[in-house]
TORMIBA-131864 format. One line per field, with one value per residue: residue number from 1; residue in three letters; x, y, z of N, C-alpha, C, CB in turn. Coordinates in steps of 0.2 Angstrom, whole numbers, plus 5000, padded with zeros to 4 digits. Glycine has a CB too. Example, Ala and Ser with C-alpha at 12.3 -4.5 7.8 and 13.67 -1.06 7.14 Angstrom:
# TORMIBA-131864
num <- 1:2
residu <- ALA:SER
n.X <- 5066:5064
n.Y <- 4972:4989
n.Z <- 5039:5035
ca.X <- 5062:5068
ca.Y <- 4978:4995
ca.Z <- 5039:5036
c.X <- 5066:5064
c.Y <- 4984:5000
c.Z <- 5039:5039
cb.X <- 5057:5070
cb.Y <- 4978:4997
cb.Z <- 5045:5029
# end
This chain:
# TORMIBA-131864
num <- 1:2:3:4:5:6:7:8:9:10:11:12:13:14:15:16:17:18:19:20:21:22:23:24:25:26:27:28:29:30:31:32:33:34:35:36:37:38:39:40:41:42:43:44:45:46:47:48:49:50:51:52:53:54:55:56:57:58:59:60:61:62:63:64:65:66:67:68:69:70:71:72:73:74:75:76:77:78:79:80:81:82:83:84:85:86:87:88:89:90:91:92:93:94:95:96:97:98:99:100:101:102:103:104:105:106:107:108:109:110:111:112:113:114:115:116:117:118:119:120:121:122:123:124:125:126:127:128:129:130:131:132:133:134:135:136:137:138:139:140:141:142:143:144:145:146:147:148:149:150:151:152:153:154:155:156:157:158:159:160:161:162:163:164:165:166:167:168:169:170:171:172:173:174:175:176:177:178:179:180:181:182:183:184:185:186:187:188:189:190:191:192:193:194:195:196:197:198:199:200:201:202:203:204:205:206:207:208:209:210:211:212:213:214:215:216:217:218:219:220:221:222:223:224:225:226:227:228:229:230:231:232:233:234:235:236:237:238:239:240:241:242:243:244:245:246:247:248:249:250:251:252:253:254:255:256:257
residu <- UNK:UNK:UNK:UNK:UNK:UNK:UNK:UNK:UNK:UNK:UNK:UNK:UNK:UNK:UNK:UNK:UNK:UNK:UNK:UNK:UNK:UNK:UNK:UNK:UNK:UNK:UNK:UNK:UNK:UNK:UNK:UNK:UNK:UNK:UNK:UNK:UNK:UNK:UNK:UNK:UNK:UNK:UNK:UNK:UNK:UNK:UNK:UNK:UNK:UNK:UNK:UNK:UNK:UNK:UNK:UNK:UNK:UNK:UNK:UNK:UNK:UNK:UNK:UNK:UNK:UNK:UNK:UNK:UNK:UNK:UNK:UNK:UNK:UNK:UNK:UNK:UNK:UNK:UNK:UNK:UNK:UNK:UNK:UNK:UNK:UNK:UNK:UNK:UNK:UNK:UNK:UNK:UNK:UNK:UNK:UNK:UNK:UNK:UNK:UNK:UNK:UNK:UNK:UNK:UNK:UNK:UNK:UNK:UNK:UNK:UNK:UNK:UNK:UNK:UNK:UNK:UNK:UNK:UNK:UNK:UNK:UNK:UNK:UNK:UNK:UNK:UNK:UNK:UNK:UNK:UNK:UNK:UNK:UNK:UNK:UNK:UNK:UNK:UNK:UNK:UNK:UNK:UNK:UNK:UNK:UNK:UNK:UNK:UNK:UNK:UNK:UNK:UNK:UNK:UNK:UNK:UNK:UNK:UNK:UNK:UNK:UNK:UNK:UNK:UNK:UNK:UNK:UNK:UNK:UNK:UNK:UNK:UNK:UNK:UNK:UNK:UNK:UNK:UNK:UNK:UNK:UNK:UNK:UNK:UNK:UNK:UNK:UNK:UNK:UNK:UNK:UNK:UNK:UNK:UNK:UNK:UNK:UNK:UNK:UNK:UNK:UNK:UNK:UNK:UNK:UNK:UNK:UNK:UNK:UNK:UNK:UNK:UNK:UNK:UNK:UNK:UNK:UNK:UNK:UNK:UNK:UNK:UNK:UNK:UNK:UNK:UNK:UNK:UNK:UNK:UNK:UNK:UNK:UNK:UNK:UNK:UNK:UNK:UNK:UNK:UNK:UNK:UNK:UNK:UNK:UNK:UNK:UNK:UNK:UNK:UNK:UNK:UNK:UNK:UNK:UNK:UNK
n.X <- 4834:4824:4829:4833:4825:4825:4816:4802:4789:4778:4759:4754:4749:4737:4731:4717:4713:4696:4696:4701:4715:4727:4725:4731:4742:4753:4771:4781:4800:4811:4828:4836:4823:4810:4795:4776:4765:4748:4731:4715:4708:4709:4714:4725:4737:4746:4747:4754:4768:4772:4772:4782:4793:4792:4787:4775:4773:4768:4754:4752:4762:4778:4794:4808:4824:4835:4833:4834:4826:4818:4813:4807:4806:4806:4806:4821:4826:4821:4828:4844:4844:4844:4832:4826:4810:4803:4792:4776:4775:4790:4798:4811:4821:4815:4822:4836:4850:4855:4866:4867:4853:4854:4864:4857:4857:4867:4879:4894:4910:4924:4940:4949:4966:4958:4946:4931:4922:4910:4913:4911:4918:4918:4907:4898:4908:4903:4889:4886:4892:4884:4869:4875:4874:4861:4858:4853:4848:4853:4851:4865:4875:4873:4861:4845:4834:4820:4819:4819:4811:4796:4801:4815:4817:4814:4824:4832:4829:4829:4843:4847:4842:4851:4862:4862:4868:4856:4846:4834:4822:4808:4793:4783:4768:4776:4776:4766:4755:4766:4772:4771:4785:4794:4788:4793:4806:4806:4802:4813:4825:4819:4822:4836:4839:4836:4846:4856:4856:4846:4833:4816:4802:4785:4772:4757:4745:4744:4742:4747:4761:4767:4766:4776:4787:4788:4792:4783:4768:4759:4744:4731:4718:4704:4713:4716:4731:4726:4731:4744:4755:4764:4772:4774:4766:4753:4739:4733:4720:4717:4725:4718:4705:4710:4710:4697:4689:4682:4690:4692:4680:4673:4682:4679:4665:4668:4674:4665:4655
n.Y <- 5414:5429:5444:5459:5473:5487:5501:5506:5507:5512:5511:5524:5540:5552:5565:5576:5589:5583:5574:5557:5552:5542:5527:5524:5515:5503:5498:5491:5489:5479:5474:5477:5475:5472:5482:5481:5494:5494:5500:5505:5523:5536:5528:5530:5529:5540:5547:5541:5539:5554:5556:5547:5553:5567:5575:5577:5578:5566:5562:5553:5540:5531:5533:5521:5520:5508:5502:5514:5528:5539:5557:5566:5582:5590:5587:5589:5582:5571:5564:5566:5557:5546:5541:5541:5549:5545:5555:5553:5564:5567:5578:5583:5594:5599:5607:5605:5597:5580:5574:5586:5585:5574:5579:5588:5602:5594:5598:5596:5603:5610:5619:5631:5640:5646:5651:5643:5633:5621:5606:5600:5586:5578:5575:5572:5559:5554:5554:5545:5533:5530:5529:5517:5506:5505:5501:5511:5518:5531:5545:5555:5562:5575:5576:5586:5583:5585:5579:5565:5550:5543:5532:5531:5545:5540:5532:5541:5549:5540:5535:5549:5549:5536:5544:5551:5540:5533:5524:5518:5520:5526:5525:5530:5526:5520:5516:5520:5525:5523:5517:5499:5492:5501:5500:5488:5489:5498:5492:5482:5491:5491:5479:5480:5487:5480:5469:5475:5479:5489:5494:5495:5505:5502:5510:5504:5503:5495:5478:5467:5471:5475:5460:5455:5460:5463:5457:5457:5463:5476:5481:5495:5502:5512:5520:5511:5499:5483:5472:5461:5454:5442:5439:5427:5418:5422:5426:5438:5438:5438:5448:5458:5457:5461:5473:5478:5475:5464:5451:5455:5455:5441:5435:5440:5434:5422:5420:5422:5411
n.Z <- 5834:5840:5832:5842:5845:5835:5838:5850:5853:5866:5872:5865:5862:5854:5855:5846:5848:5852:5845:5846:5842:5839:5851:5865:5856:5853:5846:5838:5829:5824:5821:5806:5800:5791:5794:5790:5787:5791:5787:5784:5779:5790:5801:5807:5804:5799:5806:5817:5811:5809:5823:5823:5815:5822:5821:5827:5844:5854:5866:5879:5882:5879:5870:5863:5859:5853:5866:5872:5881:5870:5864:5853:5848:5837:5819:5815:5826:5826:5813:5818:5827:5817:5812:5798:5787:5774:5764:5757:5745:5744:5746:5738:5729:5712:5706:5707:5707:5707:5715:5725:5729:5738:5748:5752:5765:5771:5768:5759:5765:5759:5766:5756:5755:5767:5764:5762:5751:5744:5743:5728:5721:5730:5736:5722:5720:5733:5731:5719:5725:5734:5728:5720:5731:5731:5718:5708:5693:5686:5675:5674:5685:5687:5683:5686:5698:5694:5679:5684:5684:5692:5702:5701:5709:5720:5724:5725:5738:5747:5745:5752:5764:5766:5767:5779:5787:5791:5802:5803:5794:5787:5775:5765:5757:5745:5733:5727:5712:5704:5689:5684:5681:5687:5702:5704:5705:5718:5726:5727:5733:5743:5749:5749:5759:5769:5768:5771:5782:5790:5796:5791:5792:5781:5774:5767:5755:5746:5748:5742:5739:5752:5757:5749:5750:5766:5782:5796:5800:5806:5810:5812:5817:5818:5826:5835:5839:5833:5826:5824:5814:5806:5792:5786:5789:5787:5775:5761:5761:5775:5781:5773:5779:5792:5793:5787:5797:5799:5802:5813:5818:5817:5826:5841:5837:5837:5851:5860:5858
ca.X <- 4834:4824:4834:4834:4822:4830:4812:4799:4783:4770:4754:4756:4740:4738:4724:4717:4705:4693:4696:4708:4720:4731:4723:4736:4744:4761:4775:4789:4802:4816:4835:4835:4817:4804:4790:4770:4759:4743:4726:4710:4708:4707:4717:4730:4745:4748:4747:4760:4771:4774:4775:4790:4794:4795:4782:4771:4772:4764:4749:4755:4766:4782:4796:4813:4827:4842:4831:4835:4819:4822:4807:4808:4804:4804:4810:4828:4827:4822:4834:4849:4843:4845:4827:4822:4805:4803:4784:4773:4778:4795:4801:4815:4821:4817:4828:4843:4855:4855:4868:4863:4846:4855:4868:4854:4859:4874:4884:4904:4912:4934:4945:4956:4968:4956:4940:4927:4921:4908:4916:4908:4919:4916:4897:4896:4909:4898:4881:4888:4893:4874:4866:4876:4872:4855:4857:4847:4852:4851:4857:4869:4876:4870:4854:4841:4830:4814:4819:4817:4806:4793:4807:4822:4816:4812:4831:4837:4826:4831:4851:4848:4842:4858:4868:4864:4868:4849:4845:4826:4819:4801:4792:4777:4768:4782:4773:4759:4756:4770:4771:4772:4792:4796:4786:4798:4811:4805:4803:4819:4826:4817:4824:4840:4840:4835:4851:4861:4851:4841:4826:4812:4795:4783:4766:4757:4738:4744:4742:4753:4765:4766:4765:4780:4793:4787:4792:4778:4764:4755:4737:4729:4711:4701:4718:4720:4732:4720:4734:4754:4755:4769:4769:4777:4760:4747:4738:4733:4714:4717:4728:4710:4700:4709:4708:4690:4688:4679:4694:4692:4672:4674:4688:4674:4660:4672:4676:4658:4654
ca.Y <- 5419:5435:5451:5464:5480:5494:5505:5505:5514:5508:5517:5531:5543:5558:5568:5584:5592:5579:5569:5553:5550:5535:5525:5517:5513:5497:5498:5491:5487:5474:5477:5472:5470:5477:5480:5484:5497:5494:5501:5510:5530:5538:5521:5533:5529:5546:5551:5538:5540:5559:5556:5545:5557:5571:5582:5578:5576:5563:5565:5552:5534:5531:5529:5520:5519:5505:5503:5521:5533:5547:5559:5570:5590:5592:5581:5587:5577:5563:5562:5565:5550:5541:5542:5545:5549:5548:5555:5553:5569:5565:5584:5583:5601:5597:5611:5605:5590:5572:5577:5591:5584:5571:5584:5595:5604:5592:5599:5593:5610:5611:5626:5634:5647:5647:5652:5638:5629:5617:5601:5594:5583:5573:5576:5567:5553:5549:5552:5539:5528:5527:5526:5509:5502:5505:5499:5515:5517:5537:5547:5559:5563:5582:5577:5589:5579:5583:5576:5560:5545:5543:5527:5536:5549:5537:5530:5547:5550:5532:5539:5555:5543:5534:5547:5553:5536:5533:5515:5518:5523:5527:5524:5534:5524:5524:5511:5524:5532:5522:5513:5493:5493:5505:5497:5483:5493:5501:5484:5479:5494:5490:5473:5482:5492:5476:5467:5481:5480:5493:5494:5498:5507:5504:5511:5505:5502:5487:5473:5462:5473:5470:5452:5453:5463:5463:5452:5457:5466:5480:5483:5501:5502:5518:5522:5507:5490:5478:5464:5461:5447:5437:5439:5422:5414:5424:5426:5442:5439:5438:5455:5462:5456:5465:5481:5481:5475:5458:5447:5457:5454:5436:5432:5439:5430:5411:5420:5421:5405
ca.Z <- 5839:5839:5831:5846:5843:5836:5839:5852:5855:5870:5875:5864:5864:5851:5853:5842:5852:5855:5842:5849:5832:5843:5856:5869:5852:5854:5839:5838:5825:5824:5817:5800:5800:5785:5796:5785:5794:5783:5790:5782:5779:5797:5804:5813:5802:5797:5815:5820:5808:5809:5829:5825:5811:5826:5818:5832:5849:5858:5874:5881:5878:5878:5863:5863:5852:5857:5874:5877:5879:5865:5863:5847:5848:5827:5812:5816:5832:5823:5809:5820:5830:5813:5809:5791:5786:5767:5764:5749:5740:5745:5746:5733:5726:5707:5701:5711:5706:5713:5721:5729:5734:5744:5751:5755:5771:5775:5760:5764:5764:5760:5761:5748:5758:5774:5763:5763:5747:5743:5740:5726:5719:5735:5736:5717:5723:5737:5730:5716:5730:5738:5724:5719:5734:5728:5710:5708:5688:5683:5670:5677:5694:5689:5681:5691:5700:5691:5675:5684:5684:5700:5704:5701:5715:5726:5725:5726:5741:5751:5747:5757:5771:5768:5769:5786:5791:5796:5804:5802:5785:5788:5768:5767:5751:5740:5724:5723:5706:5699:5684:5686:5680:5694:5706:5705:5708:5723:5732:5728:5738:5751:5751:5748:5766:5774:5769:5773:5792:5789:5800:5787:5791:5776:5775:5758:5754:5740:5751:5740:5739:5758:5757:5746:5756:5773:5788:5800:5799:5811:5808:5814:5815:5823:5831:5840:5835:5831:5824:5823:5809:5803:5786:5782:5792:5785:5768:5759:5762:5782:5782:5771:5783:5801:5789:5784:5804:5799:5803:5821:5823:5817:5830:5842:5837:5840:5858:5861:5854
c.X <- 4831:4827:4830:4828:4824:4824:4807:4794:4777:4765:4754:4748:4742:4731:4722:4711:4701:4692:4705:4712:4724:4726:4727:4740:4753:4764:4782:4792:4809:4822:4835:4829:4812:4798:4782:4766:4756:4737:4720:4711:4707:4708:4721:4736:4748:4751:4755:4766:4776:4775:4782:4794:4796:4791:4775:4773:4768:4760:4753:4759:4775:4788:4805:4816:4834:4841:4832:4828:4823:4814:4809:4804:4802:4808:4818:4830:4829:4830:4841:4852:4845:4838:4823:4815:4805:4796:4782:4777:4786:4801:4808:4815:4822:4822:4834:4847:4852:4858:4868:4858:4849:4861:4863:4854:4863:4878:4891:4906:4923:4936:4949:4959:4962:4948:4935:4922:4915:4912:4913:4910:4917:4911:4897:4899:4904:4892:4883:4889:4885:4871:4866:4873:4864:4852:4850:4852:4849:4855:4863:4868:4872:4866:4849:4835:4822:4813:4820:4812:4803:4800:4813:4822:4816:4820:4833:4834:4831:4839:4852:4848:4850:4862:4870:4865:4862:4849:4839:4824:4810:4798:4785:4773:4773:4781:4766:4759:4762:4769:4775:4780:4795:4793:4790:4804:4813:4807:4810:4823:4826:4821:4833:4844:4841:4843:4857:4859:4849:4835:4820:4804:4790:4773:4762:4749:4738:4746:4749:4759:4770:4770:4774:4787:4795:4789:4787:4774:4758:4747:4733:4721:4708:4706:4719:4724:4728:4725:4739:4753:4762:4768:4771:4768:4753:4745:4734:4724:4714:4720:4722:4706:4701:4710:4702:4688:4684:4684:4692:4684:4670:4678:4683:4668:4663:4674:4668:4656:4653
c.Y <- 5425:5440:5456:5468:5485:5500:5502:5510:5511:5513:5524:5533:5550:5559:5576:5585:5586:5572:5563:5549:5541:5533:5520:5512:5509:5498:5494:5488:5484:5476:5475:5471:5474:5477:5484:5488:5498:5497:5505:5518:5531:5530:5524:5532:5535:5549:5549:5539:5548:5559:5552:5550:5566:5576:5583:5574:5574:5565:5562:5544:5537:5528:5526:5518:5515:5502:5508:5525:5539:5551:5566:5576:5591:5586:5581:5582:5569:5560:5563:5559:5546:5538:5546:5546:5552:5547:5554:5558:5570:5571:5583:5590:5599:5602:5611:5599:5586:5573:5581:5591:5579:5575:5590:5596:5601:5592:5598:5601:5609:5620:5627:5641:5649:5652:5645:5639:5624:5609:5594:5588:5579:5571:5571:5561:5548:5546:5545:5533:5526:5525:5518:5504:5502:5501:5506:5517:5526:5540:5550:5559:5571:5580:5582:5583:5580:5582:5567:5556:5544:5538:5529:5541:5547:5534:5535:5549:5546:5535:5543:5552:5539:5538:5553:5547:5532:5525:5514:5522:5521:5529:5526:5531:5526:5520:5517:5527:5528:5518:5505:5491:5495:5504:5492:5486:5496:5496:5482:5483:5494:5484:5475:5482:5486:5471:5470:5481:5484:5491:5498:5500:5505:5504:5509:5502:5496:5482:5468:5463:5472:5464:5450:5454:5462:5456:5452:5461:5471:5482:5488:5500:5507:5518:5517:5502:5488:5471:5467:5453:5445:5435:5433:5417:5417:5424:5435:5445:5440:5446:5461:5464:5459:5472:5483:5479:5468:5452:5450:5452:5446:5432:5434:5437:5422:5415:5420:5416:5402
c.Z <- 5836:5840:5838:5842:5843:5840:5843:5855:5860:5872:5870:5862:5860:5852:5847:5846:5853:5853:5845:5841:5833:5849:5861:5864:5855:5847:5839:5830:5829:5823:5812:5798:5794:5791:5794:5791:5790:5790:5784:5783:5786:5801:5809:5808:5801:5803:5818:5818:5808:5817:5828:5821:5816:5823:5822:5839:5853:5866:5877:5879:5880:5872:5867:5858:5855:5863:5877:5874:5875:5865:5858:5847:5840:5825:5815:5819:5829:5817:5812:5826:5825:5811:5803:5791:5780:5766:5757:5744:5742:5748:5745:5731:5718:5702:5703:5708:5710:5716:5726:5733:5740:5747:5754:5764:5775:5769:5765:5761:5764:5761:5758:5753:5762:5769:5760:5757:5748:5739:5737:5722:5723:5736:5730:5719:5727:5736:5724:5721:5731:5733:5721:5724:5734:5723:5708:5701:5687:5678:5671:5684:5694:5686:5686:5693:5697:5684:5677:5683:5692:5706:5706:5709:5720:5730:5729:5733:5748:5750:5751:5763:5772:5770:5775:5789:5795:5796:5805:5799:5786:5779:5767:5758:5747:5733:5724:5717:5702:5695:5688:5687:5684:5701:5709:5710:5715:5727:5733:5731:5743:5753:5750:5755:5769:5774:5769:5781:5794:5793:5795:5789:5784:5777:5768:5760:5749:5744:5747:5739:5747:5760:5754:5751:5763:5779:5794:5797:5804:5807:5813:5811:5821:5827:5836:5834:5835:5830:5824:5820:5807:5798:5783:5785:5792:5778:5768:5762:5772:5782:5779:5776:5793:5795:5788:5793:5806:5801:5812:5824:5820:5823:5839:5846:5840:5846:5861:5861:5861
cb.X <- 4841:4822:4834:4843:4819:4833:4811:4802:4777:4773:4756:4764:4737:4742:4720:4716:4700:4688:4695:4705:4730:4739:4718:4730:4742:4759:4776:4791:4802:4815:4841:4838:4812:4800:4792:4765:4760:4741:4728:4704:4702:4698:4720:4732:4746:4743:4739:4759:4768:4769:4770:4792:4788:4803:4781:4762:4773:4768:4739:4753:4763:4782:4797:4814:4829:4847:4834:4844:4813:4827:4802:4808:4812:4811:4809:4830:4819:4813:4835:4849:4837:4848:4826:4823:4803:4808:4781:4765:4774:4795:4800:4814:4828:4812:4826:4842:4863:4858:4871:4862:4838:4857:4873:4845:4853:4874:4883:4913:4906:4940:4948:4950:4969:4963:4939:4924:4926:4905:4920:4903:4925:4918:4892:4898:4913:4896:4874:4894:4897:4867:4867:4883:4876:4854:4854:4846:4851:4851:4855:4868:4886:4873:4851:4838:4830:4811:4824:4817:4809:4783:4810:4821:4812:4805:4835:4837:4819:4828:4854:4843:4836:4862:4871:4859:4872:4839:4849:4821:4825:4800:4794:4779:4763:4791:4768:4756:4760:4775:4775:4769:4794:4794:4781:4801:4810:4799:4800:4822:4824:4809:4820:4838:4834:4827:4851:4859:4854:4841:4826:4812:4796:4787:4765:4764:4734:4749:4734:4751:4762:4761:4757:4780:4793:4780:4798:4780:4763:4760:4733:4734:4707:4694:4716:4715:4736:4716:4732:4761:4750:4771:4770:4788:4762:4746:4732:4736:4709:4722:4735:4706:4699:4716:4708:4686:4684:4677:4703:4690:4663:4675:4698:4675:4657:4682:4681:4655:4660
cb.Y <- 5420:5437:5455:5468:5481:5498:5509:5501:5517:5505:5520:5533:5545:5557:5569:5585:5598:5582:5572:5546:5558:5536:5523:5510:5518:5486:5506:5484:5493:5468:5474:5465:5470:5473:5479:5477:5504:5483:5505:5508:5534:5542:5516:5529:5526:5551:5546:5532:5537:5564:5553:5538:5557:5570:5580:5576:5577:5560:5562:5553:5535:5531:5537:5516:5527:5509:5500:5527:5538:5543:5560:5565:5596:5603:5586:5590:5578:5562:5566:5571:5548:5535:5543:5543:5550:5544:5563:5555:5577:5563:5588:5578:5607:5595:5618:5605:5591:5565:5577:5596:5578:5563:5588:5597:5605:5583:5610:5583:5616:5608:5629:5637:5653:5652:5657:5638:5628:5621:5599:5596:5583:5575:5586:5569:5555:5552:5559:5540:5532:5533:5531:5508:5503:5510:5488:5521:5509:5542:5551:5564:5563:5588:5570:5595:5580:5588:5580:5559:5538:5538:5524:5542:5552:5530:5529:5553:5550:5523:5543:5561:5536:5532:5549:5556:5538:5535:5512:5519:5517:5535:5517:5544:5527:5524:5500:5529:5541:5522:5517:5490:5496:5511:5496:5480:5497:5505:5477:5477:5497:5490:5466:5488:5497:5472:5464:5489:5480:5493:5499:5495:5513:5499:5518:5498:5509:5486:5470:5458:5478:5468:5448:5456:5468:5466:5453:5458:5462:5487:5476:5507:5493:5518:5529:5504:5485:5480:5459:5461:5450:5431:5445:5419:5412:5429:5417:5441:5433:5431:5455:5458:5448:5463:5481:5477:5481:5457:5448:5467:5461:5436:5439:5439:5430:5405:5427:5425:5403
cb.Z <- 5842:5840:5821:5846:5846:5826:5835:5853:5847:5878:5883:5858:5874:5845:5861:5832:5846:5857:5832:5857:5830:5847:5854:5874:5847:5856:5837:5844:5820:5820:5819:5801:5808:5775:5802:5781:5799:5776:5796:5785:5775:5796:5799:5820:5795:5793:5823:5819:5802:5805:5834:5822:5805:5827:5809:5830:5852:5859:5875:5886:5868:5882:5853:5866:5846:5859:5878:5875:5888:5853:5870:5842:5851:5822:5801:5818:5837:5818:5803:5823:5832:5816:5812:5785:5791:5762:5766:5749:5741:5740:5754:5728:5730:5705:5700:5719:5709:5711:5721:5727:5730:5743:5744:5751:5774:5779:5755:5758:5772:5751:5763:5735:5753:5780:5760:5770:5745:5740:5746:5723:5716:5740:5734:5709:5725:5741:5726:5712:5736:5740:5720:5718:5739:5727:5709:5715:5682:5688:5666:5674:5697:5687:5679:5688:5708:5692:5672:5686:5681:5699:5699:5693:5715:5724:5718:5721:5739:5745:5741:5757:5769:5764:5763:5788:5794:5791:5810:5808:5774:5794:5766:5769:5749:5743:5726:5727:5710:5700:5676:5680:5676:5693:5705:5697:5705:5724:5730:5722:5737:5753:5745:5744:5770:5771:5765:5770:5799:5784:5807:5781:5792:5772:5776:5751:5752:5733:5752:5733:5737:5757:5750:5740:5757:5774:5791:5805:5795:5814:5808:5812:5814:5826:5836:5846:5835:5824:5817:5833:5801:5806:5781:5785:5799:5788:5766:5751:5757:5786:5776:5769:5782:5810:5783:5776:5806:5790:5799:5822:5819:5812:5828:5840:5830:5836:5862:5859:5848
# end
């Protein structure tokens, strides 16, 4: 039986002045599902991803979260929906704590005689908490976040998501730049969320990477979809080839045929 659709995008249309960025673009994501959003430079992903991320609004289209229309004004919007969106540069404060990056701006606050405290015994408890269920291995709960490893950040990043309760973690390249060791690492995160029922967005330009994690696979090419792949029934050079657009202009040429 197919798992439900936690997210759903139909038609959606972004233009910049006269350049069209989406075209009638379809999206969906499953419950539990990794699903790959691969395309070429100027494919739309960035577009897409920051319209679910609530950092643009859509021409036109419509989005659903549960089957309910939701349409998202700013980021807040999105993350109070349960929408994370963890970007390349990740925006981590590196002179701040682990715990404080994932606390940032939902700090637990107590009182002592009716003035209001920072309640970080509870903040490090927790973030300890996330983190395990990560297996995210760091030195310290107060280490500062820019004495990490590219890995490391990426844990600590994916925790914050946890611990707004997000049920769609949007993954904006997150193997880029990193060393091989840590690249492991990252996937196994993702495969982490997924057995947690996590709904995972993942953007990544390493196809095998992809191949590894993903359960489906959306393909964007000049702002429109082009493919929805099943990554258990396709191969690495087929996912190439609706990228570079040759899988398309071959598929085609056999209708023409």
């Amino acid at each position: 039986m197919t798992d439900p659709l936690k997210l759903s995008m139909r038609g959606l249309v972004k233009r910049f002045g006269g350049v069209v960025a989406l075209d009638s673009v379809d999206f969906e994501l499953r419950r539990g599902e990794v699903m790959a959003l691969v395309g070429d430079n100027g494919a739309g992903k960035s577009t897409l991803i920051k319209t679910l991320a609530g950092a643009h609004m859509p021409d036109e289209g419509v989005m659903e979260i549960d089957g309910a229309p939701v349409r998202f004004t700013s980021p807040q919007d999105a993350w109070n929906r349960g929408v994370a969106t963890i970007f390349q540069e990740l925006a981590l404060a590196g002179k701040m704590t682990i715990a404080d990056n994932i606390f940032l701006g939902r700090e637990i606050v107590r009182k002592v005689a009716g003035i209001p405290f920072l309640d970080r015994r509870e903040m490090h408890r927790r973030s300890k908490e996330l983190l395990e269920r990560l297996d995210v291995v760091v030195p310290d709960i107060h280490t500062w976040v820019e004495y990490l490893s590219g890995g490391q950040r990426q844990g600590v990043a994916i925790a914050r998501a946890l611990n707004i309760d997000a049920e769609v973690i949007v993954m904006d390249e997150p193997t880029a730049a990193l060393a091989v060791a840590e690249v492991r690492k990252v996937l196994e995160f993702i495969k982490a969320l997924r057995r947690q029922g996590k709904s995972v967005v993942l953007i990544s330009h390493n196809v095998q990477d992809v191949m590894e994690v993903s359960d489906r696979i959306t393909v964007l090419r000049r702002g429109r979809r082009i493919g929805l792949l099943e990554t258990a029934n396709t191969t690495p050079e087929e996912v190439v080839g609706y990228i570079t657009g040759a899988a398309l202009a071959q598929k085609q040429q056999l209708e023409q045929a």
